[in-house]
N, C-alpha and C positions, 0 to 999 in steps of 0.2 A: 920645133913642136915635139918631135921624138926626145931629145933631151928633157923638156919639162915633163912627160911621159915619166920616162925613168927615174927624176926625181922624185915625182910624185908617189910610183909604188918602190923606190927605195924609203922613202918617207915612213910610209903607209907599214911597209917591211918594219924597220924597227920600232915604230908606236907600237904594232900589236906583237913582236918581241919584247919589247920592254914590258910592257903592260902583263904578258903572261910571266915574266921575271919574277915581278911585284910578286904577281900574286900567288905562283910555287914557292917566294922567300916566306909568302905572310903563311900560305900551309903548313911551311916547315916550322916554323916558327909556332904555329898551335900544336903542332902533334908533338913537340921539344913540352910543351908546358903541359901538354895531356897525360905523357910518359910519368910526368915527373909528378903530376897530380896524382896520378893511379898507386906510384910504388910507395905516395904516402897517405894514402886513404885511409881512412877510420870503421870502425864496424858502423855497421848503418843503424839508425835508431830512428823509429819514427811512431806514428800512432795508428792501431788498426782496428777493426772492426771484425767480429767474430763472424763467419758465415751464418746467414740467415736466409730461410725457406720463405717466399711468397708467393700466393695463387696469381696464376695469370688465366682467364679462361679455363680450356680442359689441361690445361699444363702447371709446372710449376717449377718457381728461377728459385736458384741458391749463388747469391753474388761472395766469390771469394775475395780478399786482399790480402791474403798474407800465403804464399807460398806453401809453408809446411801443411797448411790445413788444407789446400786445393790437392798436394802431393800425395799425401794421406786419403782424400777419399776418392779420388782417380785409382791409384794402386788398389785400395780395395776392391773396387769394381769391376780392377780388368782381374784379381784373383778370385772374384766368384764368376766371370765368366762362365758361360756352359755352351755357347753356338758360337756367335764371330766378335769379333772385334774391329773395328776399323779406329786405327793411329793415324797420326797426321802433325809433322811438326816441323819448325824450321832449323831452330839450335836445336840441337842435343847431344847435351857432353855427355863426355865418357868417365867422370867423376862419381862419386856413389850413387845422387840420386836417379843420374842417366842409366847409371848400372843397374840400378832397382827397379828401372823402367826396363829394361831389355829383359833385365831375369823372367821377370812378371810374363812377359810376351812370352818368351819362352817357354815356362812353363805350362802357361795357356794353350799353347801348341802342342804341347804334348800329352797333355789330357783330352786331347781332341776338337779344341777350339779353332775354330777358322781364322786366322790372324793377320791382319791386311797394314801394311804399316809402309808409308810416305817419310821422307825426310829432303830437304832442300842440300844439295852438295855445294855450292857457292858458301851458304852460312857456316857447312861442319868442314872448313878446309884445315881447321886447325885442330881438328879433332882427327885422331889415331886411324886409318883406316881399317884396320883389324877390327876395328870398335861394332862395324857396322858389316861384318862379315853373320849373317844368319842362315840358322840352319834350314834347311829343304822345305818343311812342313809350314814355314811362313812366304807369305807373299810380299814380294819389296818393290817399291816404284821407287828411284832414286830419280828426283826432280834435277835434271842432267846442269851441269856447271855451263856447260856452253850449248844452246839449244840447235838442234839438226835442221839443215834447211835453210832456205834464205826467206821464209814467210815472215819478216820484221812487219807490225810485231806482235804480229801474232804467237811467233815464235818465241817472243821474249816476257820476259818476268821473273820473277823470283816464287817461290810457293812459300807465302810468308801464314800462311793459315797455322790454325794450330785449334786442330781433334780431335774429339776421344769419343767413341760411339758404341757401347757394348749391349750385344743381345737386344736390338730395338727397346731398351729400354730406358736408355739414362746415355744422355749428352754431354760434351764439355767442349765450351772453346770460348777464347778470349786470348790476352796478351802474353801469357808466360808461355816463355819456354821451357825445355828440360834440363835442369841443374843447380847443383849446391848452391850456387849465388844466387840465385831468383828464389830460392825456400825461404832466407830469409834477408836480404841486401838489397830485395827491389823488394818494392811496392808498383804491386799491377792489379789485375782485377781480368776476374776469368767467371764465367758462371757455369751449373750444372743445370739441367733440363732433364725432368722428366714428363709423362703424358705425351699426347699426342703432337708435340713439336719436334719430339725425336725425332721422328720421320725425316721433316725436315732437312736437321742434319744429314742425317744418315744418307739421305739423297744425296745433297751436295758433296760427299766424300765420293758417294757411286759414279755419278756425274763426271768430278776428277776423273777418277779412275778410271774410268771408258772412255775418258776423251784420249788415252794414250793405251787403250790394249790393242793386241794384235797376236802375231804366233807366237811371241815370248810370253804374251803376259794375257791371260783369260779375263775377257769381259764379265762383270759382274752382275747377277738378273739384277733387271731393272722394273721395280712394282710401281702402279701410283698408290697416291697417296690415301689414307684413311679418310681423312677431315678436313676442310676450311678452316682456318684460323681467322678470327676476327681481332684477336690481342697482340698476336705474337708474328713478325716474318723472319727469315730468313733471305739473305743478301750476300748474294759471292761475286765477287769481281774474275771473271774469267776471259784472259788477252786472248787465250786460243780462239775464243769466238767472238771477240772486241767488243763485250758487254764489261761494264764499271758502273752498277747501277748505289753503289755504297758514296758515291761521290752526290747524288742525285736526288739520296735517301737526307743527306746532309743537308742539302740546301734548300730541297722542300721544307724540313724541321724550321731551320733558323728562319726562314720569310715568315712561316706559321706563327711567332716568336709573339707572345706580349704580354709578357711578363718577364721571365728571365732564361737564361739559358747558360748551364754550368757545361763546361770544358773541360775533361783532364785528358791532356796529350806528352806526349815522351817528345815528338818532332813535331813543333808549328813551322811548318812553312809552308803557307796556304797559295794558291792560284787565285788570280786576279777575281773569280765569281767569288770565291769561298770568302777572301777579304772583304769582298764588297757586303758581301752578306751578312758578314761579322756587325763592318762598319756601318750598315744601313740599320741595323737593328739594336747596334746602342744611339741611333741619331734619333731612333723613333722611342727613347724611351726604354727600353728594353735594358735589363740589368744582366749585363754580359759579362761574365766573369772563367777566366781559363787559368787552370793549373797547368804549368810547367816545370823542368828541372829546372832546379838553379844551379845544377850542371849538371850534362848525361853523361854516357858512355859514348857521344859521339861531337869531341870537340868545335870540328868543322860545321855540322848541322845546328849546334846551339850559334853559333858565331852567321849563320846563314838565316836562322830564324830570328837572331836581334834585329836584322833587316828590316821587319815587319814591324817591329815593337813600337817606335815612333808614330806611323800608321793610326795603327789602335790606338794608341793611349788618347792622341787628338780628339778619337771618336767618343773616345766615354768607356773605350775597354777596359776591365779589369784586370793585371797580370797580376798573378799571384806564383810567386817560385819557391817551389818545393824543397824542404832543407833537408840535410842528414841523409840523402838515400837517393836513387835512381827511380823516377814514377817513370814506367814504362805503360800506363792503363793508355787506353782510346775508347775513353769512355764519355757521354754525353747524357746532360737531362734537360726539360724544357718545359715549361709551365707548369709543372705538377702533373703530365699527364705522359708525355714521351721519352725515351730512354732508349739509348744504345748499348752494347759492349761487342766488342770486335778484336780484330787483329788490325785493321786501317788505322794507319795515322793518319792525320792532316798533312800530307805533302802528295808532291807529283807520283812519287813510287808507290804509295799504296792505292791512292785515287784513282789512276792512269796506266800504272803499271805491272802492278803486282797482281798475284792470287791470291785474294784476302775471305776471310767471311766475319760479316757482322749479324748480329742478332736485333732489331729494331722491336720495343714494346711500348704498346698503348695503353698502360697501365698503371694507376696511380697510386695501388700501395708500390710496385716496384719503383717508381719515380721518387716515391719518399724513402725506399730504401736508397737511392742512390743521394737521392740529395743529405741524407744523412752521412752517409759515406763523402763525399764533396765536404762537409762542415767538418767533418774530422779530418780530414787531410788538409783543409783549409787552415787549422789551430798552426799546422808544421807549413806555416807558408810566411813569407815577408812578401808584400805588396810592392811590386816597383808603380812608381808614381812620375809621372810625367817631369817633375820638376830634378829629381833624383836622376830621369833619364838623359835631361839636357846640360847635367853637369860629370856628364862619363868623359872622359880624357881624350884629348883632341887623335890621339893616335890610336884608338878605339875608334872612333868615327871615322876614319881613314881606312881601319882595315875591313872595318864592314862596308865599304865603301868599293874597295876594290876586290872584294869578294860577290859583289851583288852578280854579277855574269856567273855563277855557277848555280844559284838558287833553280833554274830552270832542270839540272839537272837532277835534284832530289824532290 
């Protein structure tokens, strides 16, 4: 009996040796073809839509896609500054337009401006540390690379958020981050907020920020709020207190669903409710259609999210992949009536994981601003089509196959 014992976790022993062999060969083997994709990549080209102002209630959205224009009226903002500023981001290189983000603060600071500035150390590990050495008269929350404490996980996440809050007056947050390649090589989608949603924001940074002050680091007054909104909320996903309410803002939309529901995401890879939700709402009619790359900046995740792909298509989904460029938006529309832009992607890490904030609107010229935005990124899309899917190379179906054990973890 002890002998079959032993063969049996000898057995057991190399299956799941071998099996993780597999699948660090089939890694290696993407990040060999991503390497080699990157050093011969093209200037990006794709189609954009010029920022446009529309009333939401007592507020008012200006949705960007095109980087230099989002970089351009953030910079100006935080240079007429005249009381505080609160930053918040996750990349931010040290490249020009990084640099023209720090100058800005700085000099902010020095005219007298109160200057509160967040950045994620896990994301800037490749940036210069000198870069993010600031002077006395700013305040810095460095969102720590490995979090203190055994409180998992509460303790854990990444600060994947990304804001700009100056003088209670004018908002920004959505997907870009800070630098030269996002001004013009992605297409993402960021909005600005003015009127009474400010607040909002501005809350949610305070909120941050006092969730980690103490003798280093001064708590922020914390006021309530002016007004109810009836158009506009704000959504932050905060692990320190084990709320993820952007996961929940999602899945109420899609059930709501009957008519159609536009997607554009950087990472699909959805959790068993979010699929179902997908797939229950192209069963019932419902015209589901999601933007993707058709290829990102993260090899392994597009080869994790073709997992899904078969899924959908059965159901009636639309995949549409993005050419010439990196769409990094998490952005959402739905019947002419509701609309998101965020920092959350569709996977476990923004959902579940992360510190994210999304902006949810019940507003239907902003809805039509956005679906017009979707039709224009839609022109730069090729359609994969079910029949296209079931003729991919037998050795494609194998390695998404022995990659599906890691999907849980993104």
């Amino acid at each position: 009996m002890w002998l079959r014992r032993i063969r049996v976790r000898t057995i057991l022993r190399r299956t799941v040796g071998a099996a993780a062999a597999v699948q660090g060969a089939t890694l290696l083997a993407l990040l060999a073809v991503d390497y080699r994709r990157k050093r011969h990549r093209k200037p990006a080209v794709f189609p954009r839509v010029p920022p446009r102002s529309v009333t939401a209630g007592s507020s008012e959205v200006t949705v960007y896609t095109y980087g230099e224009d989002l970089y351009r009226d953030m910079l100006d903002a935080i240079r007429q500054a005249r009381s505080r500023i609160f930053f918040e981001t996750f990349i931010w290189k040290s490249d020009a337009v990084g640099q023209a983000f720090k100058d800005a603060l700085v000099e902010a600071a020095d005219r007298g401006v109160k200057v509160y500035v967040v950045f994620d150390q896990f994301a800037n590990l490749v940036v210069p540390r000198s870069f993010f050495q600031f002077p006395a008269n700013i305040a810095v929350r460095r969102h720590p690379l490995i979090a203190s404490g055994f409180r998992f996980p509460r303790n854990s996440g990444r600060d994947h958020r990304k804001v700009l809050v100056v003088d209670d007056v004018v908002a920004f947050l959505g997907g870009y981050n800070i630098g030269s390649l996002y001004a013009t090589d992605w297409r993402d989608t960021h909005a600005r907020l003015t009127g009474d949603i400010v607040w909002d924001v501005q809350n949610a940074f305070i909120d941050y920020w006092n969730l980690f002050s103490g003798r280093r680091r001064a708590a922020l007054p914390d006021f309530g709020g002016r007004t109810w909104h009836s158009e506009i909320r704000i959504h932050r996903n905060t692990p320190r207190n084990m709320v993820y309410p952007i996961r929940g803002m999602y899945l109420d939309a899609i059930d709501r669903a009957s008519h159609h529901v536009y997607l554009t995401h950087a990472y699909l890879i959805p959790d068993e409710d979010m699929l179902s939700a997908l797939v229950r709402a192209a069963r019932r009619g419902v015209d589901v259609r999601i933007i993707v790359p058709a290829e990102s900046n993260h090899i392994v995740a597009d080869w994790l999210s073709r997992g899904y792909y078969g899924h959908l298509l059965r159901a009636g989904v639309r995949l549409l992949l993005f050419q010439g460029a990196m769409v990094h938006a998490k952005t959402a529309t739905i019947d002419g009536q509701w609309s998101t832009i965020g920092t959350a992607n569709i996977d476990r890490l923004s959902l579940n994981g992360n510190y994210e904030i999304n902006m949810e609107v019940f507003n239907a010229d902003v809805a039509r601003q956005m679906e017009h935005i979707f039709a224009v990124d839609s022109s730069n899309t090729i359609e994969l089509t079910w029949p296209d899917w079931q003729r991919r190379h037998a050795m494609v179906k194998f390695s998404e196959t022995v990659l599906t054990p890691l999907r849980p973890l993104l």
